[in-house]
Structure formats: C-alpha cells, structure tokens
N, C-alpha and C positions, 0 to 999 in steps of 0.2 A: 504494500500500500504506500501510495507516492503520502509525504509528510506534510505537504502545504491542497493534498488534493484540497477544490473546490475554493480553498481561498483565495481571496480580492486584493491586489495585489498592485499600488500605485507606487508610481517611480518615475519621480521630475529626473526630466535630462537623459533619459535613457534610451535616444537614439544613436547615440554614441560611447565608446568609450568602455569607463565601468560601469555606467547604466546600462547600456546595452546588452555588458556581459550580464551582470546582475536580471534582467528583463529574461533572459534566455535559459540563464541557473533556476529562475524562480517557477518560472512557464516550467520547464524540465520537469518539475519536482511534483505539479501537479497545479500551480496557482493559473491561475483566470489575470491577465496583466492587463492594466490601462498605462499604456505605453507614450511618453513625453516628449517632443523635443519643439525648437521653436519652427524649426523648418517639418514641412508637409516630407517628402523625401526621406528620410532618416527614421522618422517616426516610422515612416510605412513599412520600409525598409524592415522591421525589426516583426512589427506586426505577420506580417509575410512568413518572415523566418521563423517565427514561430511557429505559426498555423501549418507550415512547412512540414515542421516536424511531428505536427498532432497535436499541437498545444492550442491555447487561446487567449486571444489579445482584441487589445481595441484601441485604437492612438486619440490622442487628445491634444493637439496641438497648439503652442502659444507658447509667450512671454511669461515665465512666473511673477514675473512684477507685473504683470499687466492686469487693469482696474477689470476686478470681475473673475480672474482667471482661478484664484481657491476654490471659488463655488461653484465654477465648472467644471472644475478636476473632479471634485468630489460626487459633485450629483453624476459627472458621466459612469464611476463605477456605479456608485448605487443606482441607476436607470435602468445601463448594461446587462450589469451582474445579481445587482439587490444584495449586495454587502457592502461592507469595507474594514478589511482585517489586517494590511499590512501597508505602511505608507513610509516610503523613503525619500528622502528629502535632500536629491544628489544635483541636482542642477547647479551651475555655476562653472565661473569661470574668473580670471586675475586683470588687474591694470593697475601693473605697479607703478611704483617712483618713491624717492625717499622722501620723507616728512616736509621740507622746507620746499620741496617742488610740486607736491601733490597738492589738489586742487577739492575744495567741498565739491563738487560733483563727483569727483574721481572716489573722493573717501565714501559720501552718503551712496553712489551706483552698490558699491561691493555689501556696504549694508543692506539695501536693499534686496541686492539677489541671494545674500549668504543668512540673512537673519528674517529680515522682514515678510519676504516669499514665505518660510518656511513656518513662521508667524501667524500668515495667515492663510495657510492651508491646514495645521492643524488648528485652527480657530476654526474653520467652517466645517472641520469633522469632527467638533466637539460634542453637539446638540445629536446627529446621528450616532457618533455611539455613543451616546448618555443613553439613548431610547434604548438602543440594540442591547446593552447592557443590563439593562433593568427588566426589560423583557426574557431574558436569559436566564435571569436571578429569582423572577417571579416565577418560572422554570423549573429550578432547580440544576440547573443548566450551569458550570464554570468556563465559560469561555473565552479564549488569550486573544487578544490582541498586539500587534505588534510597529511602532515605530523606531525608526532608525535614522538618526540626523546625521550626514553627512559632513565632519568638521576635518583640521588638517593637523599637522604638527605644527604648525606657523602660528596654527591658534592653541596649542597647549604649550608649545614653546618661542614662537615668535618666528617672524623671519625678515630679517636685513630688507627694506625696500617694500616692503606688505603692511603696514602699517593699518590701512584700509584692512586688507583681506584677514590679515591675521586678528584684529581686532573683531572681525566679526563673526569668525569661526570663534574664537573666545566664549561670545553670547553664546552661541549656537551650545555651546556645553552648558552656560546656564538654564537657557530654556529646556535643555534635556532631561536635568536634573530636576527642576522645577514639575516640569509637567511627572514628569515620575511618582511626584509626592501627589500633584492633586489628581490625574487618572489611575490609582493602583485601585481603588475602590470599584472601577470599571472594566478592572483586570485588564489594564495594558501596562506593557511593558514597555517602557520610553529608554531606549538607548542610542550611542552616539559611538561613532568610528571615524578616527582618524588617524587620516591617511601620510604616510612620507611619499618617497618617491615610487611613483607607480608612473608606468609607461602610458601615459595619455597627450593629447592635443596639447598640454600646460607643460608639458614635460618634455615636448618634444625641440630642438634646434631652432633657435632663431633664422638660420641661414637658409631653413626649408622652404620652397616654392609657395606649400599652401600656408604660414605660419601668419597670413593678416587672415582674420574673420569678421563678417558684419553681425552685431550682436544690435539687438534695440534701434536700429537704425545709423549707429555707431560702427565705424572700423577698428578695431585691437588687431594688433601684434600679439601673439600669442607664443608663448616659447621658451626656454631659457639660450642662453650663450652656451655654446659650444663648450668652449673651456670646461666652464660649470658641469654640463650634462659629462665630463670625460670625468670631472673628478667627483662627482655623484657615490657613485658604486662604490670608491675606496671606504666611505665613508658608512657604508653598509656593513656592519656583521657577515649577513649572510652574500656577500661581493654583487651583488648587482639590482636593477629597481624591480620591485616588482611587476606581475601584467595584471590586465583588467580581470583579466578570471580570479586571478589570486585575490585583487583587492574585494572582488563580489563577493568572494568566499564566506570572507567577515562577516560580511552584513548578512548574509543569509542563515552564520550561527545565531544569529537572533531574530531571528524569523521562526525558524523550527521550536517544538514544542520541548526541546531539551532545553533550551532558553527559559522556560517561562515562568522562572522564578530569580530571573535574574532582570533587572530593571535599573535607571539611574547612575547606569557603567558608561566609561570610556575604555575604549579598548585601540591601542595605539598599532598600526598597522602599517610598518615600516622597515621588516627585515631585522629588529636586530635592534635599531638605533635608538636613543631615548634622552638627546639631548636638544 
C-alpha cells in the first residue's frame, strides 16, 4: 500500500527543480498533486509526467505573490480533489547585493515571495482544515496533516550578500514553529527544511546561456560565480551539492505517517555542513 495513497498534495514552485522532483516523489507514493509554477509550460510539463506514469495531478498556475493566488491554490485542490492534506511551501527564488546596495524593493520582493506567499496560503487553508478536522474528531477519526516550509541555511545561518533572502527564510522558521503550536490541536504537523547546496536554477553558473529569468515581470540573473560553485563541494562533508531528488527526499520524511508525531522541526539538509 502506497503511504501518501489518496492524499492532496500542494506544492508552490514545483515545475521545476526540487518541486518538480518533490511533485513526482509524492505522485509516486500515491498522492493526488496540485502542481505550481508561474509559467503554463513547466507546470504542465510535470502534470503530464505524472499522469504518465499513472499518477494524478492538476496545475494551478500563477505568481504566489499574486493578489488572490492563496485562495486559488487552495480551493483548486479542495474542488479537484475534496481535501487538503499536504502543502509545501517551495516557490522562490534570490536577488542579491550587499546591505548598503540593496534596494527596499529588492529586500520587501524576497519577503514577499519567501515569507508573505507562504503566509498566506497557509492562512486560506486554515478555516478548511479547522472544518476537516473537527469533522474527523466528531468521528473518532485521528487524522495527520502535513506542512513543510521551505527555508535555507542562509536563513539559519546567514549568507554574505542575502540579507533580503536570508532574513526571510529566518521568519519562515518562525512561522513554522508558531503555526506548530496553534494547529497541533488539528493534528498537523508544521515543519521546515533547509536546504544548503543543492543543484538547482540558484545554484547553477552565472556564465550559463539561460542564467537571466523573467520572474513578476522583472528580469534576474540567477546563478552563482563560477569560482564559488568550484569551491562549493570542498566545503561539503559529504564532497559535493546535493540533487533535486535528494533535496525532495526531506520533505517527503515529513509527509509520511512515520513523521506524525514529529512537528515544529528544522531539519538542515546540506550534506554534512552546519555552519
């Protein structure tokens, strides 16, 4: 018996990357996935791949900053599917500079997509599982739910130049630990994963062909320096970055019902490193 069969299963950001893989891990196992990304393409892309394989998916396309977009995420599983049991909160992306260059647009954008998106997507699936929950209980019924926030080491440990981003993976662990404390009653489990180097888009070579992206109507550069990415891995325990499967992996131990008395964790997911 597949471990997540029949559950509902949302995932910002997940036509690429570790959402992607995550999308694909979670479909695999048995979960019903409402698939994210801001482009129509990639989304569908994933959808496809799944149903591919025998799995089931739905995409929901858009900006997670975009006025409106929590409440469509959320009602398109519950329409879809008629749950909502697993929700990960991976969307984002970086625009660094250091402190004395960086711009209030620059700092509030990365709050916005690293804290405030994920703010208020679990705010509009609050009131649906308050119901689902209490329905359950009137039941007799103990049933887990599961979120997973998406934070970095930048925000448990800082990173030179991120000031933005790393400050708002910071919250992201407060919000975790918070919601922990007031949905345990509703039997979810609120955890957070963060990530070091894992081989994605953010991690990839400044010098690469595709390394500008249009995010929000805006272009980023996306990438690190060359140099950097070479001296990356020395700095690894286990000598090199992780991939998107590996980083999925994580989040999907707290997904499964061997998780479900574990809530209000950070779990650093980095190979090794812990500085």
């Amino acid at each position: 018996m597949s471990k997540l069969a029949g559950k509902v299963a949302l995932i910002s950001g997940s036509g690429r990357g570790i959402g992607r893989a995550l999308a694909l891990k979670l479909a695999g196992d048995g979960a019903l996935v409402v698939v994210n990304d801001l482009d129509a393409a990639p989304a569908d892309e994933v959808v496809a791949a799944i149903k591919a394989a025998g799995g089931e998916a739905v995409a929901c396309v858009g900006s997670v900053t975009a006025a409106g977009f929590a409440d469509a995420f959320i009602g398109k599983a519950i329409e879809t599917y008629g749950g909502l049991d697993i929700i990960v909160n991976n969307a984002g992306y970086t625009w660094d500079s250091v402190i004395q260059k960086m711009t209030d647009e620059q700092f509030q954008t990365m709050l916005d997509v690293h804290l405030v998106a994920p703010f208020r997507i679990l705010r509009a699936a609050a009131e649906p599982i308050r119901l689902m929950a209490k329905k359950e209980a009137e039941e007799g019924r103990e049933v887990f739910r599961k979120v997973v926030n998406i934070s970095s080491m930048a925000g448990t440990n800082g990173n030179a130049g991120q000031a933005n981003y790393s400050s708002a993976k910071a919250a992201l662990v407060g919000l975790t630990k918070t919601l922990s404390k007031e949905w345990g009653r509703y039997k979810v489990d609120v955890n957070c994963v963060a990530y070091g180097f894992i081989e994605t888009r953010l991690t990839q070579s400044l010098d690469r062909e595709d390394s500008k992206v249009a995010i929000d109507g805006r272009d980023f550069v996306v990438g690190v320096p060359e140099a950097t990415r070479l001296s990356l891995p020395r700095m690894v325990p286990l000598g090199r970055a992780g991939t998107p499967e590996e980083a999925a992996g994580a989040v999907y131990l707290f997904c499964i019902p061997e998780s479900n008395y574990i809530s209000g964790q950070v779990i650093l997911v980095g190979g090794g490193i812990n500085i």
